[in-house]
C-alpha positions in Angstrom: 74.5 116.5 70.3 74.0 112.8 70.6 73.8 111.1 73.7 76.9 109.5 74.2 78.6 113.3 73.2 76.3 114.0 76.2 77.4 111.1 78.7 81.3 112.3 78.2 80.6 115.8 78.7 78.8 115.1 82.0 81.9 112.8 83.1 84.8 115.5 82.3 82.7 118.0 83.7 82.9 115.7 86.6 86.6 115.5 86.0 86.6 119.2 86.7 84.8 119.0 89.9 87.2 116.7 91.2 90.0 118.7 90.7 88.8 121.2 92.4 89.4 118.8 96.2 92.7 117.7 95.1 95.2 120.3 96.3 96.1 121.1 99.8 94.1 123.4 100.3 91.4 122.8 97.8 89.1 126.3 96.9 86.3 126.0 95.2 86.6 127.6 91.3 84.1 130.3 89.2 83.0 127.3 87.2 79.4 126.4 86.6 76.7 127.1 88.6 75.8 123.5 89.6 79.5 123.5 91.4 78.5 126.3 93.4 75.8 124.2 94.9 77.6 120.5 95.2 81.5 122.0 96.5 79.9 122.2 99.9 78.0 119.4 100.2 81.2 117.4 98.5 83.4 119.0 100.8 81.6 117.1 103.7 80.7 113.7 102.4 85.0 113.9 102.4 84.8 114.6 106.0 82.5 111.7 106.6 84.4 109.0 104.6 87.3 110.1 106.6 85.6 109.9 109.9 84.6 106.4 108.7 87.1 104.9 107.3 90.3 105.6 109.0 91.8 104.4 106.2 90.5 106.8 104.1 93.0 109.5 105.1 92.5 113.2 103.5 95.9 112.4 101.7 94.8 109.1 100.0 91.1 110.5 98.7 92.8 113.2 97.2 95.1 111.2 95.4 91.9 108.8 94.5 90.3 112.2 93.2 93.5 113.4 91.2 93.9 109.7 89.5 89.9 110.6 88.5 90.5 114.1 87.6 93.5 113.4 85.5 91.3 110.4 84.0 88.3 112.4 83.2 89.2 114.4 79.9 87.8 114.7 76.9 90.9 113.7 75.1 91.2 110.7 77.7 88.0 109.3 77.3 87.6 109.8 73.2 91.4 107.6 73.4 89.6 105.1 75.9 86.2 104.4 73.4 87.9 104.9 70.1 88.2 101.4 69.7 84.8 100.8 70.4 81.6 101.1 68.1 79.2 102.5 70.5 76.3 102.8 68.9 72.4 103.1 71.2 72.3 100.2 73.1 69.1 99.0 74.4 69.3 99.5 78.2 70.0 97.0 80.1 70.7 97.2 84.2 73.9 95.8 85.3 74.5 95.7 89.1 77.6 96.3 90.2 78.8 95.4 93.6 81.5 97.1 94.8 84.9 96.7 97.0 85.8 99.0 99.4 88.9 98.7 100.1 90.5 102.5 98.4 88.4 105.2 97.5 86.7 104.9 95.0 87.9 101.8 93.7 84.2 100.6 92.0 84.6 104.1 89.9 85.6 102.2 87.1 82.8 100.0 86.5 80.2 102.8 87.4 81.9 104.9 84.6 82.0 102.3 81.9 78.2 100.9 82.3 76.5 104.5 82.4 79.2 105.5 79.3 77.9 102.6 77.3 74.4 103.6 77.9 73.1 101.0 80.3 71.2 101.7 83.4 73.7 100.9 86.9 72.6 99.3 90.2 75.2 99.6 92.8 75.0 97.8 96.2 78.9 99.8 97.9 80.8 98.3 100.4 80.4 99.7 103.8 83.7 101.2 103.8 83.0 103.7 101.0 79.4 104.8 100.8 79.7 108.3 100.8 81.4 109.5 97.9 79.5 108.0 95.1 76.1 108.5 95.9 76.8 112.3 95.5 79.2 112.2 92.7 76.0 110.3 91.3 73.5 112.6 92.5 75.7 115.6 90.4 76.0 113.6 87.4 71.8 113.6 87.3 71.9 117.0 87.8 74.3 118.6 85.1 73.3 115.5 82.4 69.6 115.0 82.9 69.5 111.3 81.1 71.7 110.0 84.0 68.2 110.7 85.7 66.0 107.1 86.8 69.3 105.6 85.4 71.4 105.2 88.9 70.2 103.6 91.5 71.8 102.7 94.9 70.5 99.6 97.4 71.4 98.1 100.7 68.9 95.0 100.5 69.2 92.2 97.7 69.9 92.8 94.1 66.6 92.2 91.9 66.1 93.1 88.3 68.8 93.0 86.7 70.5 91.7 83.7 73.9 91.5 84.3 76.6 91.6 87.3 79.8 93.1 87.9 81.4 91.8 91.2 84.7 92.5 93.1 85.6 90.6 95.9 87.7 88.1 97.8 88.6 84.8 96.4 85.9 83.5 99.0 83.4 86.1 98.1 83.7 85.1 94.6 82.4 81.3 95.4 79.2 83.5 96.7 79.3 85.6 93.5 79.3 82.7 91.2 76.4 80.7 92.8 74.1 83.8 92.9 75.3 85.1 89.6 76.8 82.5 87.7 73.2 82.5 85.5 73.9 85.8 84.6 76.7 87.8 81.8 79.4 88.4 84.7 82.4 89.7 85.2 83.3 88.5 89.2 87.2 89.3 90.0 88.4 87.7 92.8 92.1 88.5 94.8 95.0 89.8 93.1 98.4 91.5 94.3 100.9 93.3 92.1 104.3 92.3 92.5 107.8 94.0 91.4 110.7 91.6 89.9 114.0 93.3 90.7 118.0 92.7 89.1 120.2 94.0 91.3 120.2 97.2 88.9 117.9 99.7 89.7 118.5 103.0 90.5 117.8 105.2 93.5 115.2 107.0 92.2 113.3 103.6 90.8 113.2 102.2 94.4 111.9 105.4 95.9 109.3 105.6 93.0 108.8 101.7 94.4 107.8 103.4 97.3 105.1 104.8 95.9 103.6 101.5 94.7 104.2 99.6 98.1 102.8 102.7 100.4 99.7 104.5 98.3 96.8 103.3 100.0 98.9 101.8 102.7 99.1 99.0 100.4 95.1 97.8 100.3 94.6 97.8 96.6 95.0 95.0 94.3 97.5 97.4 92.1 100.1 97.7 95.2 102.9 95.7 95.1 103.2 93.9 98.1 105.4 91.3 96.2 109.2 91.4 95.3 110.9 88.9 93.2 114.8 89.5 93.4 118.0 87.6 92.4 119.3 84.9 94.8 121.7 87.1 97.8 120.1 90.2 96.8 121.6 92.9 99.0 117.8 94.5 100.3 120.1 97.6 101.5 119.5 100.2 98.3 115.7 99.2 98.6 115.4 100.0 102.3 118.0 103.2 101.5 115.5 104.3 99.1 111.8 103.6 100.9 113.1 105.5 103.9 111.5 108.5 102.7 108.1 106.7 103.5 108.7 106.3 107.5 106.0 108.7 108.6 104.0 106.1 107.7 103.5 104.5 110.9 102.7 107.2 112.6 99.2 106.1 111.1 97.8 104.4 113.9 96.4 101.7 112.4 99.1 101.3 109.5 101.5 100.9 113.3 99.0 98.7 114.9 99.2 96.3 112.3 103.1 96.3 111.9 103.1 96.0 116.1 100.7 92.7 115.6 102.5 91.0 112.6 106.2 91.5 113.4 104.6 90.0 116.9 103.3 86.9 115.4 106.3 86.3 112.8 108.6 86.7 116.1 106.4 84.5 118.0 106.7 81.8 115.0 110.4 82.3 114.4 109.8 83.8 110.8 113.0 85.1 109.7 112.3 89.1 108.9 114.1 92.1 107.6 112.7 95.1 109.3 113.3 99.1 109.3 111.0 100.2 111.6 108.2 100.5 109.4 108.0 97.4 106.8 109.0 94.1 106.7 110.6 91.8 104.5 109.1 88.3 104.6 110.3 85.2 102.7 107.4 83.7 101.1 106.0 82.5 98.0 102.4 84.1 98.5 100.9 87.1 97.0 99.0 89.0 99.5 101.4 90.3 102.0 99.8 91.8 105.2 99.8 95.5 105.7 103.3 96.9 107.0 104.7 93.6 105.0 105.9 92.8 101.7 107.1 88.7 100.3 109.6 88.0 98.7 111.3 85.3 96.7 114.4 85.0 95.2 115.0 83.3 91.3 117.3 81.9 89.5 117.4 83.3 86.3 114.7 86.0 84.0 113.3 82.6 82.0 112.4 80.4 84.8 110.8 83.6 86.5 109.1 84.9 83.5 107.6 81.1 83.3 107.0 81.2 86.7 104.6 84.4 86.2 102.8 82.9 83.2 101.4 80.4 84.9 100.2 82.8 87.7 98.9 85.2 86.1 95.2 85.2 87.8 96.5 86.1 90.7 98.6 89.1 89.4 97.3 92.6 88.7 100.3 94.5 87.5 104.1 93.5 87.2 106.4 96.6 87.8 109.9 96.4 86.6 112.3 97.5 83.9 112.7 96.0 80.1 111.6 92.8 81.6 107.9 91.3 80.1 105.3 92.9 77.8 102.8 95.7 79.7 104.9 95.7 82.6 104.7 99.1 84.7 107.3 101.2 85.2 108.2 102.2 89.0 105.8 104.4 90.8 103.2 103.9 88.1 101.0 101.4 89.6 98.3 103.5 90.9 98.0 105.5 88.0 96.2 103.4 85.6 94.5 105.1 82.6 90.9 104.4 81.2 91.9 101.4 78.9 93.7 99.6 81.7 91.0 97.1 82.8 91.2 95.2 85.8 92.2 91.8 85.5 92.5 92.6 82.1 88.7 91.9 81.3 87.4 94.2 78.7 84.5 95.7 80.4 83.4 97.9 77.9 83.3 95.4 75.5 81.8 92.8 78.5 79.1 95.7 78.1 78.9 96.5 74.4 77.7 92.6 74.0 74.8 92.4 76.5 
């Protein structure tokens, strides 16, 4: 078997360990023999990115895992490099620093450098160190060439010959000064935004829900942007999100709505509240937690133009028959393999070091 037959066996193997944390109450399966020894010690590096990160609720790393088990297939990932001639590269080490912001989120990039055959040096964010290293430390185990291939730091990045970095847009000024000499890929801020008619059906702004509320809104894929005709009537949406209220009984999803409604009260904002989100006129992106913009247009052309010219600072456009690889509602967080952030090719990014 050749060894990148090797490297996607080890991942949907891995794919298969996931899913074994992903239900409510997750049991561990008669599966191989190295599962026997890592469900245990899996099953508590969850409890400590909970106790963490209280943003890492058990809810939303299961559904990180369930996005990564329903990635992980063989068929999936044979779809994903099909279009790629991956032939032995000679290995280079690409360092990858990573956000932290949803579980998992530098996955990705980790998955796509070791797949290609390169050697991976990751520096995590603080607020999700726990779940990698040991996915990492299983991935050695069942597919021995991972072995002297992985390596984690805390202290600064040396050695290496190329960078993948994910970060603010003021990180990103960092990134490029210290890495600009090297083959980069550094992605800076980026929301997701939803362009509504007037039109859509019940059971497209619940699945809205979905988009706005996974992740309490941190990743760059949550739409925390609506675009909507001028005197939209907001009643259907907020009909339709009310499903999501037990939201704020996350303390620090409710202490965040608590301190923005204060300050847009305390500045005479105009709102539209339910109790659990607001509804702020605005023409940025990046909405606080417990808020979403909005901003009204004129007609499809002008807003479709409007769009195009912004696109580095959108990551996905939900809505219906509207723009080419648009996402449909409540699809958002359920990007496959081939769906590259910012839309930079990183295999091929990684093919050509």
């Amino acid at each position: 078997m050749s060894d990148i037959h090797n490297r996607i066996s080890a991942f949907v193997k891995l794919g298969a360990f996931l899913s074994q944390f992903t239900g409510q109450n997750s049991e561990k399966t008669e599966n191989e023999e190295e599962d026997a020894v890592f469900y245990e010690g899996f099953k508590h590096q969850l409890k400590l990115a909970q106790e963490h990160n209280t943003w890492f609720t058990k809810q939303n790393i299961e559904f990180a895992l369930q996005s990564w088990a329903n990635a992980l297939t063989e068929s999936n990932i044979k779809k994903w490099l099909s279009g790629y001639l991956i032939d032995e590269v000679t290995p280079k080490t690409v360092a990858i620093i990573m956000a932290g912001n949803i579980p998992l989120v530098g996955f990705h990039d980790f998955l796509s450098v070791l797949i290609t055959g390169h050697k991976v040096l990751v520096k995590q964010s603080s607020n999700d160190k726990h779940l990698l290293p040991f996915l990492a430390k299983y991935l050695e185990t069942i597919e021995p060439s991972f072995k002297g291939k992985i390596t984690f730091t805390e202290e600064k990045m040396e050695g290496f010959d190329a960078v993948i970095a994910t970060g603010s847009d003021n990180t990103s000024r960092y990134f490029e000064y210290y890495f600009g000499s090297k083959p980069n890929i550094i992605r800076k801020n980026r929301n997701s935004v939803a362009v509504l008619t007037g039109r859509e059906t019940k059971g497209q702004l619940e699945a809205l829900g979905k988009d706005i509320f996974t992740y309490y809104g941190l990743g760059c894929r949550s739409v925390s942007k609506l675009f909507v005709p001028e005197n939209y009537n907001f009643d259907a949406f907020y009909n339709a999100i009310y499903t999501y209220e037990d939201i704020i009984h996350q303390h620090k999803y409710a202490n965040n709505y608590d301190y923005n409604k204060a300050v847009y009260l305390m500045s005479l904002f105009k709102i539209l509240d339910n109790g659990f989100l607001m509804l702020k006129e605005d023409e940025g992106y990046a909405s606080p937690i417990a808020t979403v913009f909005y901003e009204n247009y004129e007609n499809i052309d002008s807003l479709k133009e409007k769009l195009s010219t912004e696109t580095d600072k959108i990551q996905c456009i939900v809505a219906k028959d509207f723009i080419e690889n648009e996402v449909a509602f409540g699809e958002t967080q359920h990007p496959q393999l081939w769906d590259y952030a910012d839309g930079v090719d990183t295999i091929k990014f990684l093919l050509e070091l």
